[in-house]
C-alpha positions, 0 to 999 in steps of 0.5 A, spaced: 500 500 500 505 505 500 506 505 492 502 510 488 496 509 486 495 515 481 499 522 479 502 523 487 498 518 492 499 513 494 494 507 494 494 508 501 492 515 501 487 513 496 483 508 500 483 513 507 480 518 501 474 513 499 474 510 506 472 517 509 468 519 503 463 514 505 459 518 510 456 523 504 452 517 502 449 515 508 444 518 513 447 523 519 443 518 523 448 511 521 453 509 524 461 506 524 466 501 525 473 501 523 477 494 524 481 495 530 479 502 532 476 501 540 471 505 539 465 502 536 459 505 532 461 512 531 457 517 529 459 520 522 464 526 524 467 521 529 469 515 523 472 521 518 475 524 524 479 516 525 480 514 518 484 522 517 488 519 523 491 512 520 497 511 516 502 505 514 504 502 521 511 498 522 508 491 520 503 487 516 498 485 517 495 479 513 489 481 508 486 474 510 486 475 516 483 482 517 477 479 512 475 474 518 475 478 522 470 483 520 466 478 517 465 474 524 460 473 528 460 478 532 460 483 526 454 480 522 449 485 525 452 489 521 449 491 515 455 493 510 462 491 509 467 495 505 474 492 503 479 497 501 486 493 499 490 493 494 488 484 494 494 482 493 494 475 490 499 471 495 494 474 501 487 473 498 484 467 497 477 467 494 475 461 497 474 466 503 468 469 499 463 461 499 464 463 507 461 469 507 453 469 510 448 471 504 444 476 509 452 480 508 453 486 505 460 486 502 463 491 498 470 490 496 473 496 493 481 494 490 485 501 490 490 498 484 497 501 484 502 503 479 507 497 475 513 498 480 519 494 483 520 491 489 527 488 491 528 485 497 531 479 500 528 472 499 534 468 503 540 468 507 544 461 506 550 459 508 555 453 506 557 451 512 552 450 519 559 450 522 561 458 522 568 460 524 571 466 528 577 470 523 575 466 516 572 468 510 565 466 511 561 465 505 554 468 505 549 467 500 544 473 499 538 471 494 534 477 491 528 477 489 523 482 485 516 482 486 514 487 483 512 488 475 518 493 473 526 491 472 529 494 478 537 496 475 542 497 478 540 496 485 545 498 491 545 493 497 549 493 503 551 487 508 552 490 515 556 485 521 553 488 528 554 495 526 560 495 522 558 495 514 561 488 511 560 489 504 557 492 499 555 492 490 550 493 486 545 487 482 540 488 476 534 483 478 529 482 472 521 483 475 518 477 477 526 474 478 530 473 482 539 473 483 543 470 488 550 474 490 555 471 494 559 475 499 565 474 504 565 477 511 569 475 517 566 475 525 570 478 530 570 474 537 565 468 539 560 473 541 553 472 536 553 478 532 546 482 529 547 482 522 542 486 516 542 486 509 539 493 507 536 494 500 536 501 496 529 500 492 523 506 493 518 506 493 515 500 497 521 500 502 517 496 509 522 490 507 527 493 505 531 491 511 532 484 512 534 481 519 539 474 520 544 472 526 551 469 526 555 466 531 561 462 531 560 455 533 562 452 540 568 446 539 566 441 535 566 434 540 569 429 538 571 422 542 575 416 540 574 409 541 580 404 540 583 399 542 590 401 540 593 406 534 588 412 535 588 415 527 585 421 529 589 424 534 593 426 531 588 430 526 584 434 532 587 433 538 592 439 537 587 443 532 583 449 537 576 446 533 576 441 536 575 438 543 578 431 542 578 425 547 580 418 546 579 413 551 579 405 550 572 400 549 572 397 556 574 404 560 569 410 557 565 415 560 558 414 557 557 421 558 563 424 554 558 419 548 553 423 550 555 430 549 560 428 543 558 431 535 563 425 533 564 419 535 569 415 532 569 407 533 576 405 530 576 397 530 573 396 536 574 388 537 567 387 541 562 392 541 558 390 548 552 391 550 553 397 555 556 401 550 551 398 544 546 402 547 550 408 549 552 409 542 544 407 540 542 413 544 548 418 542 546 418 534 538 417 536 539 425 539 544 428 533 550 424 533 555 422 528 558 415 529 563 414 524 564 406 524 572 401 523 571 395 523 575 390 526 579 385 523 577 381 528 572 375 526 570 373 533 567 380 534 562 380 527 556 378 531 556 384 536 556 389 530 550 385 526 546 386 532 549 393 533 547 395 526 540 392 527 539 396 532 541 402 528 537 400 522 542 398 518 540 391 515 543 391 509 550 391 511 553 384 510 561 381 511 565 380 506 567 372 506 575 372 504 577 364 504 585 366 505 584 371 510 589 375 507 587 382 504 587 383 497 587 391 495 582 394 490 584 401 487 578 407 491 575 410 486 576 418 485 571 422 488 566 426 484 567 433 484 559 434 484 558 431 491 557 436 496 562 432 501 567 435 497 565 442 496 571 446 496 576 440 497 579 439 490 578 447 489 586 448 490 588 443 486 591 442 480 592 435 479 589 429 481 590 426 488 593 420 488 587 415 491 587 410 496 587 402 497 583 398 500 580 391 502 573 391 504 570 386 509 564 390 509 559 391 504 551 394 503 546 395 497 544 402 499 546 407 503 544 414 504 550 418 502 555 415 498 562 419 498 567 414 496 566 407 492 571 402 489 573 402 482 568 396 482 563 399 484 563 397 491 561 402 497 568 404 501 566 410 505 557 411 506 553 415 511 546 411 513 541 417 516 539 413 523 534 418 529 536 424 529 543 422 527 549 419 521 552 412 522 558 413 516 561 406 515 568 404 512 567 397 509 575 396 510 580 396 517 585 402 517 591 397 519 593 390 518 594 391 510 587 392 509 587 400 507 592 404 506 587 410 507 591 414 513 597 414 509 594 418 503 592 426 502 585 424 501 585 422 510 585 429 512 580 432 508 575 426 509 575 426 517 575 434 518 569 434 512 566 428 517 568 432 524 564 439 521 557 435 518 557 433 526 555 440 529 549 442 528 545 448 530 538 447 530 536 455 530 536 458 523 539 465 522 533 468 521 525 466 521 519 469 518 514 473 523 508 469 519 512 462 521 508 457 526 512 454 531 520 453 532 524 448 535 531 451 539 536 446 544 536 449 549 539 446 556 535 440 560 538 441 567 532 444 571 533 448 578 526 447 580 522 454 578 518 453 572 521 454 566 517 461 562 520 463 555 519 469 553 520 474 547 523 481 547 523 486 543 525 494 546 519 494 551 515 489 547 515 482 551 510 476 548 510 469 552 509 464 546 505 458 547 511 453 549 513 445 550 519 443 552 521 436 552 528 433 552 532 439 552 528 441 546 524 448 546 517 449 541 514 455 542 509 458 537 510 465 534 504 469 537 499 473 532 500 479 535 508 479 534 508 483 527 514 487 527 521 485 524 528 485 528 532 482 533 528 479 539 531 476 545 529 469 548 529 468 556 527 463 561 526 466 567 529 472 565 536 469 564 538 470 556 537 464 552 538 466 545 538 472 540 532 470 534 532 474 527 524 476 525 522 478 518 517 479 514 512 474 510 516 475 504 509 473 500 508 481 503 513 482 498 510 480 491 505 485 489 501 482 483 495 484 486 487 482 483 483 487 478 476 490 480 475 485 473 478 480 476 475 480 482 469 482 480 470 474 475 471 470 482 465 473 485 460 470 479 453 471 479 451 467 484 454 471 490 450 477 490 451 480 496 458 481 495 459 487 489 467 491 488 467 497 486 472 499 482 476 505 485 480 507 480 474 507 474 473 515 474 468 516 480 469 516 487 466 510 490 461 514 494 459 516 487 459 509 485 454 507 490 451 513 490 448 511 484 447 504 484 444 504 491 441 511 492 439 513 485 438 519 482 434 524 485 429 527 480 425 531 484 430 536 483 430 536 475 422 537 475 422 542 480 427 545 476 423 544 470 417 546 472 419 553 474 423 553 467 416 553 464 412 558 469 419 563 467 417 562 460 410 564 460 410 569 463 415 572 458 411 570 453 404 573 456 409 580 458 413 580 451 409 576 446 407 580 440 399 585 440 393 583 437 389 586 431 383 588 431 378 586 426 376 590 421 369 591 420 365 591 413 362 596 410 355 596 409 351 600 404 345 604 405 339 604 401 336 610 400 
């Protein structure tokens, strides 16, 4: 509603002026009422005087919504209904109008706009969940315009906190959309409240688009083995990671539970204790990465270990000489997400690994590296919330000559930072229906209240928390864009990005011709009036309701005919007299 709709008013300003002309068509005797106006049945004055006082508020409201609401069954009353909206075709839905009561007037009135641009940001994507403090970070901006009109040479501006981080100009077609990558870089681990502002007039309510970035804590990472831990070296010395080792019969089971990645590197036996606790760890989000054994005594332990993943396809393979025979592993696509990056620097092939499976599977869920035969060497299975990822051959006793190769370490970081997950988003939209966040499970006795801040605005969302996850429901009445800040008995939990419904953005929007084909001839209780069609709409109505008031041009008439007579009779031409005949005598 803030484009023009003619000359220099805006389609708002239009819908105020034909709102407020439609007291000079009713009798002084009738009354108002205006959506969300607390006063209710206002004298005429009073009505002009409260439509004179709207303007454009800091958020959107549903044009669905408001139509429900004033059609509802505490409006039916009420004798006639006017509609005054620009019906944009994300927000109206026709099927609205099979709902409405035949004994209800309704008159929807569509103040058309001019064909204009809209540019605003569809989306903020990042590569990785796994962000890191003092690196280039990519980040992904998606344009789109829902406007009518090419928007050309756009200006945007990305800002870290306060401080603008990038800044370029992008054509984006009407109706189209761009997608533009920018490098930033986040200092310290604190979150950062980060925008995107978009340059575009004339509608300018979503020209700001609202996300969070924060580095992410320490990846953690706990190896099982029974001897030659071969990871230890990759994380123990790097500041990514927080790595542990600990032998097969000695682990503490709750360092499995707070582990992103779980390494089990040929662990002979898997006992039933540890079995269940590795269960449990990837049903909640963790990452098991599976060696197997070289031992055959421990199979059956690992059969019943997969069952209780839900890996049924995983087979041994039998190998009557018990003597390795090495295959060649194929090279890795370059297409596979797993990869993304890891070749970019390279100018030649790398040299690829050997390896004698032991193991072998039907389907996976993720295929990251295979034998030159076609047979699966490195494979995830998704299990719970979590990842099982199998290698089909033992690192050590010949079978694999994997740890040796350029390939091992981009392979095992690639594993470590597909382990960490953050389940909030960067950014939300106000139109979203329930969001999921972790947050910490211990309880402290006092009843645990979430709830949502911003300035001096505080909302206390219907909520479920279960198993140190939180579901909260967006309250309606939370319609502005910005930060808000999360809080559980006052204590900050975290900070949350809200946005428009980017619907709001597309301006396609229902002619009064349109409209006019959708309500049909068998809803006539519903009329539109076109306000853009040379008359007012009080006119319109005016004339199709009141009609027109002849009595004025009869009276008008008649003293016309009194005016002409009397001119006649005062100024008409004189009689002649009649001459009179002679007559003779006789004398």
């Amino acid at each position: 509603m803030q484009v023009q709709a003619r000359e220099e008013q805006t389609a708002f300003d239009r819908a105020v002026e034909e709102a407020r002309d439609l007291t000079t068509v009713y009798p002084a005797s009738a009354y108002f009422d205006l959506l969300d106006n607390p006063h209710h049945r206002m004298t005429g004055t009073v009505y002009r005087s409260a439509v004179e006082q709207l303007g454009i508020s800091g958020h959107t409201t549903s044009l669905l919504k408001s139509i429900t609401r004033l059609l509802d069954k505490d409006r039916k009353d009420q004798a006639q209904a006017y509609i005054f909206s620009d019906f944009q075709k994300n927000d109206f839905s026709p099927q609205l109008l099979t709902t409405l009561d035949t004994a209800q007037q309704v008159f929807l009135v569509p103040v058309a706009s001019k064909a204009v641009k809209n540019v605003y940001v569809d989306s903020v994507m990042l590569d990785d969940a796994f962000v890191r403090a003092d690196v280039d970070l990519p980040i992904r901006i998606r344009l789109r315009n829902g406007g009518s009109v090419d928007a050309a040479g756009c200006q945007v501006k990305v800002f870290i906190g306060e401080q603008q981080a990038a800044a370029f100009r992008t054509t984006v077609a009407a109706g189209g959309a761009t997608t533009t990558v920018v490098r930033a870089r986040l200092r310290g681990s604190e979150l950062q409240k980060c925008r995107v502002e978009v340059d575009d007039f004339p509608v300018t309510f979503d020209n700001t688009y609202y996300f969070t970035l924060q580095p992410a804590p320490k990846i953690r990472i706990a190896e099982l083995a029974a001897s030659g831990a071969v990871a230890q070296r990759l994380y123990a010395n790097e500041p990514l990671f927080d790595y542990t080792l600990s032998k097969p019969y000695g682990i503490d089971y709750r360092t499995l539970g707070a582990a992103n990645l779980v390494l089990l590197q040929e662990v002979p036996r898997i006992e039933a204790s540890l079995r269940e606790n590795l269960r449990q760890a990837v049903q909640k989000g963790a990452t098991l990465v599976v060696v197997p054994p070289l031992d055959l005594a421990g199979r059956p332990s690992y059969d019943a270990f997969f069952r209780d993943l839900g890996l049924a396809s995983i087979q041994w393979e039998s190998n009557p000489t018990g003597k390795p025979v090495l295959q060649d592993v194929a090279a890795p696509s370059l297409q596979n997400p797993f990869f993304r990056d890891v070749f970019a620097q390279q100018s030649r092939p790398a040299v690829m690994p050997k390896a004698a499976p032991v193991l072998r599977w039907s389907r996976s869920g993720t295929d990251v590296l295979r034998m030159r035969n076609g047979e699966g060497y490195l494979a995830g299975f998704p299990s719970g919330e979590g990842t099982v990822y199998l290698f089909s051959a033992p690192f050590s006793g010949g079978y694999s000559d994997f740890t040796n190769q350029a390939l091992f370490v981009p392979v095992m970081y690639r594993l470590a930072m597909q382990s960490y997950h953050n389940n909030q988003q960067p950014a939300y939209r106000l139109n979203e229906r329930t969001i999921a966040l972790a947050v910490d499970g211990k309880k402290d006795g006092a009843e645990r209240v979430f709830k949502l801040t911003k300035d001096s605005l505080t909302f206390i969302p219907a909520q479920r928390e279960q198993a140190g996850e939180l579901s909260f429901d967006v309250p309606p009445s939370m319609q502005a864009p910005g930060f808000y800040q999360l809080s559980r008995n006052g204590q900050p939990v975290a900070t949350l990005a809200f946005n428009f419904d980017k619907r709001e953005s597309n301006l396609a929007h229902y002619s009064a011709q349109e409209l006019r084909t959708l309500i049909g001839p068998n809803r006539p209780n519903v009329r539109v009036y076109d306000a853009n069609a040379g008359e007012s709409v009080a006119a319109q109505y005016r004339a199709e309701r009141v009609g027109t008031p002849l009595w004025r041009y009869c009276l008008g008439l008649a003293l016309a005919c009194l005016l002409a007579e009397v001119l006649l009779l005062r100024f008409g031409s004189k009689r002649q007299p009649a001459l009179r005949q002679p007559v003779a005598a006789a004398a």
